[in-house]
Each structure stands twice: as C-alpha cells, then as structure tokens.
C-alpha positions in Angstrom: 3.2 -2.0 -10.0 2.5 -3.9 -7.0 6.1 -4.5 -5.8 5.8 -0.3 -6.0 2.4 -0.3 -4.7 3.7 -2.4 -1.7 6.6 -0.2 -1.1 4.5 2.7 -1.0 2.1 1.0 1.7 5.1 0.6 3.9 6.8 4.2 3.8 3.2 5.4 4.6 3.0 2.9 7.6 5.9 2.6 9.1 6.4 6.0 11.0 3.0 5.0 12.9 3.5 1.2 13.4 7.5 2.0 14.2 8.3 -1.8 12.9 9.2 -3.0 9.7 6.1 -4.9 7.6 7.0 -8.3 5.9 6.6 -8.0 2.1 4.2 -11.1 2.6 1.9 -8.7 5.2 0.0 -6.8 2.9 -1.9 -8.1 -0.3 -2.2 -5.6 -3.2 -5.8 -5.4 -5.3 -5.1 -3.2 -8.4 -8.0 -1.8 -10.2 -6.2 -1.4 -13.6 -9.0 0.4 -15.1 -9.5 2.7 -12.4 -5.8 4.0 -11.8 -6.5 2.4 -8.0 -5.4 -0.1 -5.7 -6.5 -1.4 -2.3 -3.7 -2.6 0.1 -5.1 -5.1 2.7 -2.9 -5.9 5.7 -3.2 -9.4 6.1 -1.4 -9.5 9.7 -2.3 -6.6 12.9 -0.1 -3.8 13.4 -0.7 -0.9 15.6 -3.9 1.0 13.7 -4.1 -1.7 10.9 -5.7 -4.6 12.0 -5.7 -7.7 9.8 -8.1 -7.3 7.1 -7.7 -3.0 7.1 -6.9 -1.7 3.9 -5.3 1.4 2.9 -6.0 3.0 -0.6 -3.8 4.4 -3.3 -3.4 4.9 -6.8 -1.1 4.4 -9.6 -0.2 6.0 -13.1 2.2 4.1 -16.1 4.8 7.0 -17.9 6.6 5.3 -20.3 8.4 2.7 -18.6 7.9 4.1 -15.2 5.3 3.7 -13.0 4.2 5.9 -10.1 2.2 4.9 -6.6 0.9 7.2 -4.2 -1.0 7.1 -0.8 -2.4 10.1 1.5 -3.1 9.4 4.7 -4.4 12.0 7.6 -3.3 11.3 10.9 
C-alpha cells in the first residue's frame, strides 16, 4: 500500500513540479481504519513545500489494492 500510495503521489505531482520526486521525498501516514493516507513531502518542489501534504485514500480487493488522489488545479 504505501509503495502504491507513493506512486500515486508522484503521477499526481509530477505534471506541476515537471521533475521527477525521489522515492525517499515523500513520507506516507496510512490511516488503516479510515481507508486514508496523508503524503508529506519531506523536500520543496514547486507548490509542495517541505512539510505539505497531499491526501488520498486506499481500498484492499482480494490481493489488490487501489490508491487514489484528486487534486484541483
């Protein structure tokens, strides 16, 4: 889930930074119970400043599991 979670974070990201995030830039914080995560950008890109988060949220199906974010621009 977070290796997904992360991946999701950077698809969402990376048409408005226009650089590639390091997989150690962004620290996941799942809320299992909740279905939610918060990503937190622990470095400054363009619009995410270190210590931004961006939020998502996760579902398990069998041995799949599926992250989502929505962001406006």
């Amino acid at each position: 889930m977070i290796f997904s979670a992360k991946e999701a974070v950077y698809k969402c990201v990376h048409p408005i930074v226009k650089e590639w995030l390091d997989f150690h830039d962004v620290a996941i914080v799942p809320d299992v119970a909740g279905g939610t995560f918060r990503s937190e950008f622990l470095v400054d890109y363009e619009r995410f400043g270190k210590g931004s988060a961006v939020n998502g949220a996760f579902a398990f199906y069998k041995e799949y599991v599926c992250t989502a974010i929505v962001m406006g621009v």
